[in-house]
Structures are given as structure tokens and as C-alpha cells.
C-alpha positions as CSV (number, residue, x, y, z in Angstrom):
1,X,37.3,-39.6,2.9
2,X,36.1,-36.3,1.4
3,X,38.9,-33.9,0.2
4,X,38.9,-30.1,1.1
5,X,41.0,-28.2,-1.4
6,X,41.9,-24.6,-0.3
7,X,43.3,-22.3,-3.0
8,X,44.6,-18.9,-4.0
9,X,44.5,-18.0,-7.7
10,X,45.5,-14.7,-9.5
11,X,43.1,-13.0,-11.2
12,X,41.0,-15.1,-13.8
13,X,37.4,-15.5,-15.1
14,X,35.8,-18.8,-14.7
15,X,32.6,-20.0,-16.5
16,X,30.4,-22.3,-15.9
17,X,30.5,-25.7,-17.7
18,X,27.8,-25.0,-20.4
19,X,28.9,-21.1,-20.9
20,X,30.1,-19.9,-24.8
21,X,32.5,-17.4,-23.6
22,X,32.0,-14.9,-26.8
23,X,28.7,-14.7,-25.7
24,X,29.3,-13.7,-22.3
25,X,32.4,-11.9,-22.0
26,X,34.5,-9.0,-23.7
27,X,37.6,-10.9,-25.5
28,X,39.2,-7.2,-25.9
29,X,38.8,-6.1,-22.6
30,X,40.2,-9.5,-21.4
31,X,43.0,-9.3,-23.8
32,X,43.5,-5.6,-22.7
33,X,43.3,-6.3,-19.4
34,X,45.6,-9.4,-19.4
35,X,42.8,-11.3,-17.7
36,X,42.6,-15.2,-18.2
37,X,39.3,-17.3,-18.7
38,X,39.1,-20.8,-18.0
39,X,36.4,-23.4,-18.1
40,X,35.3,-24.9,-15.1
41,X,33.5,-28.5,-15.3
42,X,30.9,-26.9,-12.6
43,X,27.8,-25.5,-13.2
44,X,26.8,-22.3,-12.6
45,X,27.5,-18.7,-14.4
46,X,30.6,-16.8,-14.8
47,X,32.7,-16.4,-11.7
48,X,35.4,-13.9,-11.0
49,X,38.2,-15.0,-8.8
50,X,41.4,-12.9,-7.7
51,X,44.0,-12.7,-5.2
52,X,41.8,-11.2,-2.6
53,X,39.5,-14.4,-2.5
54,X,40.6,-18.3,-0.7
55,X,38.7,-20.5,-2.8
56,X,37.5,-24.0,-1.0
57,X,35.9,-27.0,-2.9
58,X,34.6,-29.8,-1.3
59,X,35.0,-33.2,-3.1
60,X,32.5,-36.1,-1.8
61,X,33.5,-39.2,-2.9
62,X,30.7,-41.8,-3.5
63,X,31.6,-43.9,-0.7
64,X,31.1,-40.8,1.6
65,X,26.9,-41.3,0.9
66,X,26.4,-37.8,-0.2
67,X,24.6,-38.2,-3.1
68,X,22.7,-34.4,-3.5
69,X,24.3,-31.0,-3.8
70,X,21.4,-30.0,-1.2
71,X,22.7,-32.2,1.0
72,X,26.1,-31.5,0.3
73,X,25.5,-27.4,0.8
74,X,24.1,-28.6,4.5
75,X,27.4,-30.8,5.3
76,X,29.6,-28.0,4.4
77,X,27.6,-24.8,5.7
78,X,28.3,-25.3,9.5
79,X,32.3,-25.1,8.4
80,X,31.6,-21.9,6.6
81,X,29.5,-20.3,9.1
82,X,32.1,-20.8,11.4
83,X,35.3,-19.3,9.6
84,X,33.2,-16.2,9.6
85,X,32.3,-16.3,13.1
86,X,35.8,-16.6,13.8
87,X,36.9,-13.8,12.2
88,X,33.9,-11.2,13.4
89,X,31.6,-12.0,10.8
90,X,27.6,-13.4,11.4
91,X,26.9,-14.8,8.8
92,X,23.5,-16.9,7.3
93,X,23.3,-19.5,4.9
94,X,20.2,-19.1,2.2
95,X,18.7,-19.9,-0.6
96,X,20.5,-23.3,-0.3
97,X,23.6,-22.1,-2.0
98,X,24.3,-18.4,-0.5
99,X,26.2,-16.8,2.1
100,X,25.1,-13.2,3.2
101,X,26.6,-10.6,5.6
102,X,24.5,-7.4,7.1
103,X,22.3,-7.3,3.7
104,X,25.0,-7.9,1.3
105,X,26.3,-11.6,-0.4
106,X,28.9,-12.5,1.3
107,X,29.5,-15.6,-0.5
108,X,28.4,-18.2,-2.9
109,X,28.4,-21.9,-4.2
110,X,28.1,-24.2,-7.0
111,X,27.9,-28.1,-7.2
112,X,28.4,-30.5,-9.9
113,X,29.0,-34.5,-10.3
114,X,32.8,-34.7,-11.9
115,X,32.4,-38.8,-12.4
116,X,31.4,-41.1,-8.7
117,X,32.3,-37.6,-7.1
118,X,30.2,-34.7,-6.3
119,X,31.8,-31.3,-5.8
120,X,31.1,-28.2,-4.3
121,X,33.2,-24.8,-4.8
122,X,33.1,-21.4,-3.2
123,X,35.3,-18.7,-2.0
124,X,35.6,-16.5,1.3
125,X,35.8,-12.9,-0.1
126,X,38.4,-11.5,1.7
127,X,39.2,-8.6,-0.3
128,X,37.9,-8.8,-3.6
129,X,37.9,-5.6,-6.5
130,X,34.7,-6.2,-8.4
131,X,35.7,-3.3,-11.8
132,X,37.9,-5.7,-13.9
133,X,35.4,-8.3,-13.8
134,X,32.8,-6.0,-14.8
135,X,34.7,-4.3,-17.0
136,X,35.6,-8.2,-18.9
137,X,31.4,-8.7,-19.2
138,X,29.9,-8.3,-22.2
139,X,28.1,-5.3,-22.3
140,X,25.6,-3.9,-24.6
141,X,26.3,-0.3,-23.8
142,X,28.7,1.9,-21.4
143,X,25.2,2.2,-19.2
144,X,25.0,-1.1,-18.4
145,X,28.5,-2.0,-17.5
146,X,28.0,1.0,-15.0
147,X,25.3,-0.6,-13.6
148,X,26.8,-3.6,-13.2
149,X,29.0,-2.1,-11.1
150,X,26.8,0.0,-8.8
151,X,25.2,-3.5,-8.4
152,X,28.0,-5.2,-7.9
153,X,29.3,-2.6,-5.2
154,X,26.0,-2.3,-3.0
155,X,25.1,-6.1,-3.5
156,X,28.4,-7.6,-2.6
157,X,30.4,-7.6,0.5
158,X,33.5,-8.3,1.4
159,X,35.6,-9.4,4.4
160,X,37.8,-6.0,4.5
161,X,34.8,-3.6,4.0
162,X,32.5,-5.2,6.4
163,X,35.2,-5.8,9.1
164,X,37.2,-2.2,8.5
165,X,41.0,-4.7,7.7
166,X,42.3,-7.1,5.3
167,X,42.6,-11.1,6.4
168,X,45.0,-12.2,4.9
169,X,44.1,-15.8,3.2
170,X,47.2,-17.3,4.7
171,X,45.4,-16.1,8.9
172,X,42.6,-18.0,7.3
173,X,44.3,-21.0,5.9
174,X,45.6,-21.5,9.3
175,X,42.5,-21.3,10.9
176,X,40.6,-24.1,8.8
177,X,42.3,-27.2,10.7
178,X,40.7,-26.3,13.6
179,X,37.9,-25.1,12.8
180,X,36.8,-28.5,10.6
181,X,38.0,-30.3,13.8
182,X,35.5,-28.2,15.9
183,X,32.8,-28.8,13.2
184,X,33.4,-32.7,13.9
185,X,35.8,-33.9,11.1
186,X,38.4,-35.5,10.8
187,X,41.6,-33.8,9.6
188,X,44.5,-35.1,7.5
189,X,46.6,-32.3,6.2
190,X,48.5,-32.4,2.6
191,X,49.2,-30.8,-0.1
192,X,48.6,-31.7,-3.6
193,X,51.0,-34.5,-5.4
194,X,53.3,-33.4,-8.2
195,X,50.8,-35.4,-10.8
196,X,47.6,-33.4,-9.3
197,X,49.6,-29.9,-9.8
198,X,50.8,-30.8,-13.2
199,X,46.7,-31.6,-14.1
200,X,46.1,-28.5,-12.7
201,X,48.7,-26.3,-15.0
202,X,47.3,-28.4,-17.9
203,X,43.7,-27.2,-17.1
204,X,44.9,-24.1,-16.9
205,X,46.8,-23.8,-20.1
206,X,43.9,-25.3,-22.2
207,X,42.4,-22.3,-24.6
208,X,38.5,-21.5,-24.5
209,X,36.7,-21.3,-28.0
210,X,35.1,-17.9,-28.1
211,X,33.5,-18.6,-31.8
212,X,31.6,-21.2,-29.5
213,X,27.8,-21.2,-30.6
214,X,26.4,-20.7,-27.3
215,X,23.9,-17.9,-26.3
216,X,24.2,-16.2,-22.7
217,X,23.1,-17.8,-19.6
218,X,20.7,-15.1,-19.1
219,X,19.2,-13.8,-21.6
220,X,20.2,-10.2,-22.9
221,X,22.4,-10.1,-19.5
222,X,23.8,-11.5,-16.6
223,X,22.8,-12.6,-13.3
224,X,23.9,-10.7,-9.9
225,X,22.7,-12.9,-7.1
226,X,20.0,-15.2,-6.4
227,X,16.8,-13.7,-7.4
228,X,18.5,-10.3,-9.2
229,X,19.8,-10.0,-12.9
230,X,20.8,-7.0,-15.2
231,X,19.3,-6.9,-18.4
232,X,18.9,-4.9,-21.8
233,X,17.6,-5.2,-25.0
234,X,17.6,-2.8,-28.1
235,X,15.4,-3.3,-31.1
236,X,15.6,-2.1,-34.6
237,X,13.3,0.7,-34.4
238,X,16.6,2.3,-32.3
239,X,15.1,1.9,-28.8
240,X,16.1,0.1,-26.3
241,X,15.6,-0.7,-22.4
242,X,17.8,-1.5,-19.3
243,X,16.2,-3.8,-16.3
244,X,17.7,-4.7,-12.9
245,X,15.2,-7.1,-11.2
246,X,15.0,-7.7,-7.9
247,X,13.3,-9.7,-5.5
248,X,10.3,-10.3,-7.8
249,X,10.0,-6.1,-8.3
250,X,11.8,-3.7,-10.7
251,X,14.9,-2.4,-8.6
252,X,15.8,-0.3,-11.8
253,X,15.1,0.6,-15.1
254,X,16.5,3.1,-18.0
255,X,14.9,3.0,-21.4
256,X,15.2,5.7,-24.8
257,X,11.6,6.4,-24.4
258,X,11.3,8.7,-21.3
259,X,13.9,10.1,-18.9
260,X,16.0,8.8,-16.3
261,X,13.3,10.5,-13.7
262,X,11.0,9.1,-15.3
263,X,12.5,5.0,-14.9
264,X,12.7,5.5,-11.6
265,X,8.5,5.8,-11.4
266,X,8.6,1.6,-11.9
267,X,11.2,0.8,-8.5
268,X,9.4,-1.7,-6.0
269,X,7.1,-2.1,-8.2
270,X,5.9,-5.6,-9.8
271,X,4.8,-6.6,-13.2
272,X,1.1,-7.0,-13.8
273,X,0.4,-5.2,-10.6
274,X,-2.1,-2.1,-10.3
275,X,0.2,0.2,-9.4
276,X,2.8,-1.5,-12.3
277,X,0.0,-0.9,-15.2
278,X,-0.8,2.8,-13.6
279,X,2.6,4.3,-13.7
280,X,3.6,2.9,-17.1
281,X,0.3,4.6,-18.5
282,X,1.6,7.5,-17.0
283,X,5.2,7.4,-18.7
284,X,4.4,6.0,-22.1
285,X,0.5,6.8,-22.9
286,X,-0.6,5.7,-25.7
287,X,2.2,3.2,-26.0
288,X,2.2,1.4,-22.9
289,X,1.0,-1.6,-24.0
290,X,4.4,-1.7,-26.3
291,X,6.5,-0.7,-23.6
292,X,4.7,-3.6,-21.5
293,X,5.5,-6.3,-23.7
294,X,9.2,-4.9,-24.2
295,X,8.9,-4.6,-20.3
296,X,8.3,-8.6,-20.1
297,X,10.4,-9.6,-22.9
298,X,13.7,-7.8,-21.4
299,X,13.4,-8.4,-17.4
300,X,14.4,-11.7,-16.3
301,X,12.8,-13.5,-12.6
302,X,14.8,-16.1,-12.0
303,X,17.4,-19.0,-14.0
């Protein structure tokens, strides 16, 4: 029978199986901030969870025939779908991994193998605050961590900002019976054994390495949703550039060579395109075929 574990955690970072987390977070702000970081065995890049989130992951024995996360992600998708619905929230399922809201992510998932089992974790974002976890990225500059968080504040939604009023996670714990019952499952109730909370603590108490040898997920930055990632590079000469890709086209980008009027020339626009080449002749002249190449070498399309 698959298992359905529904959680509430205080606030923590979580990275992803293969993550080095010197590499990808600030150990002073976390220390300052009194913010733990634990290792999940899931894939996947660095997650933030906190009180305002109810965290759900699905565990698919062997014997339940589920042998892809794809297929997994359709099994479990109707469920989610319908706590939304339940609550005053339309929600769609893409990218086969995704949950979005009125333009915004509302949602995501990850999937792994943890032995005979495969798992799948996400959260419903109830009420989540998005500035510690920036603020606990690593960060190249002050300018990037503020973009991180203008991304993370127009990309991301929330329960409570798109509904207008916090639910709490105990309305929707409550809920979930039913509602996997209505989805066509069958529903045993429990609550984790003495042994299974004890593994849990002991998970939870194990330290990270942070001299770990491992470079960032994404390269020179971090990734914000499917298809979108913050990047920036500096180079020895003293310059340096900021990216935010979208979509296949610039969204935004900063750099020490022209001004911030001037970065805003290359939005919507794609690399290699016409109107790409035009405007960076026009901002760097004679050195926009440098600019190009630091261009490509900094933005980032996709994992």
C-alpha cells in the first residue's frame, strides 16, 4: 500500500542529494539566522521549508507497480489538484513536476528511488516568507540576492496572498482523508511509530559538510522555477554581469559595462536573435562580441 506522509517542519533548508552546501548557501547567514540545513536523499536543488508550508511525500512501494517518477507525478496530481480546488484555488499541473496558480508557482515536486521504493515530495504553500531563504543563498553580490528576491516575490505564490487569508495546515490536514477517498484511494490513518520518529530526529541531527567539494547545481547561481535561473559572473578584469533567464528570453540583466537603463535594452529578447545581436551593438560597440560571449557563458536555459 503506498504511504502518504503529511508534515509540518520549522524553518530549515533542504538540499538536494548531490548539493555541496558551501557551495550553495551562506553558512553565516545561516548561523546568523539560526536556520538549519539538512540533506535530503531526493534529488533536486535547494528547498526552503517553514511553518507556513504542509509538506506531503508520496512513498510507492515496488509492489504498488509504479516504477517512473512520471508516472508517479500523474498518480498523485489529481490529489493535489483537488486540495486546491477545495480551498478556492484552480490550479494546473505542468511541466510534469509543477503546480501554478494565476501566473505564479504555486507548487513543486521532486522524485527519487530510496531502495524498492520510489518517492515523491512537495508542499502546499500556505503561507510561506521567501527573505530568510534568500537571504541563506549564496550570493555573489548584495544585487543579486535582491534579485533573488524580486524573483522570488513575483514568481511565487502562495495560499494566503492568492486567496486574501491564512489556511491553516491543521484545516488542511483535515481535509486530505476525504479528499484521497474522493480521488479513489483507499485510506488508513496513522501516525508515525516511535522507531520511525526516532529515525527521523536522527536525520535531523546529522551535520552537513560544508568544506564538501562540490560546485553549484547551477552554474554561477541558482535556479527559480522550471525554465528561469539567476545568474552572475565576475572576471578578473573587475567586470562582471547579472542574468535572469526566462522562458528561453533574457527577463533581466545588469552588468559593470553600461547602465541599468541600458540592461533593460536585452528583456524578451533571445540570444543569437536579430534583434539580440542589434541591441547589444548598440550598448557595447566595439566590444559586443566580448560582451556576447560573456553573455552565453553567464545565462543558463535549462538543468
Amino acid at each position: 500500500m503506498p504511504i502518504l506522509l503529511l508534515a509540518q517542519s520549522d524553518a530549515h533548508l533542504s538540499l538536494g542529494a548531490a548539493q555541496g552546501p558551501g557551495a550553495e548557501l551562506d553558512r553565516q547567514a545561516c548561523e546568523r539566522l539560526d536556520i538549519p540545513v539538512l540533506r535530503r536523499p531526493l534529488g533536486g536543488g535547494v528547498v526552503w521549508v517553514d511553518p507556513g508550508q504542509l509538506n506531503y511525500f508520496f512513498i510507492f512501494p515496488a509492489a504498488a507497480g509504479v516504477r517512473r517518477a512520471p508516472e508517479l507525478f500523474a498518480r498523485v496530481a489529481p490529489w493535489v489538484l483537488a486540495v486546491h480546488a477545495h480551498f478556492g484555488l484552480e490550479v494546473e499541473a505542468r511541466s510534469g513536476q509543477d503546480f501554478w496558480c494565476r501566473g505564479r508557482k504555486i507548487g513543486g515536486t521532486g522524485a527519487a528511488s530510496i531502495g524498492h521504493d520510489l518517492v515523491l515530495g512537495g508542499s502546499f504553500i500556505l503561507d510561506a516568507q521567501w527573505t530568510s531563504f534568500a537571504d541563506c543563498v549564496a550570493a555573489p553580490s548584495a544585487g543579486f540576492r535582491t534579485w533573488l528576491k524580486v524573483a522570488l516575490e513575483e514568481g511565487l505564490g502562495s495560499w494566503s496572498r492568492l486567496l486574501g487569508r491564512v489556511v491553516g495546515p491543521e484545516v488542511v490536514l483535515d481535509a486530505c482523508p476525504a479528499l484521497l477517498r474522493a480521488a479513489g484511494w483507499d485510506v488508513v490513518v496513522s501516525s508515525p511509530t516511535e522507531a520511525e520518529r526516532c529515525a527521523m530526529t536522527q536525520v535531523e541531527l546529522e551535520d552537513v559538510d560544508w568544506e564538501q567539494a562540490v560546485g553549484r547545481r547551477v552554474r554561477a547561481g541558482i535556479k527559480l522555477k522550471a525554465g528561469a535561473f539567476l545568474t552572475e559572473r565576475h572576471w578578473p578584469d573587475g567586470h562582471w554581469l547579472r542574468v535572469w533567464t526566462e522562458n528561453g528570453a533574457f527577463r533581466r540583466v545588469a552588468g559593470s559595462a553600461w547602465s541599468a537603463g541600458q540592461g533593460g535594452m536585452l528583456t524578451g529578447l533571445q540570444p543569437g536573435s536579430a534583434g539580440f545581436d542589434e541591441r547589444l551593438r548598440e550598448m557595447a560597440g566595439a566590444g559586443a562580441a566580448l560582451w556576447g560571449e560573456r553573455l552565453s557563458e553567464t545565462a543558463v536555459w535549462t538543468d
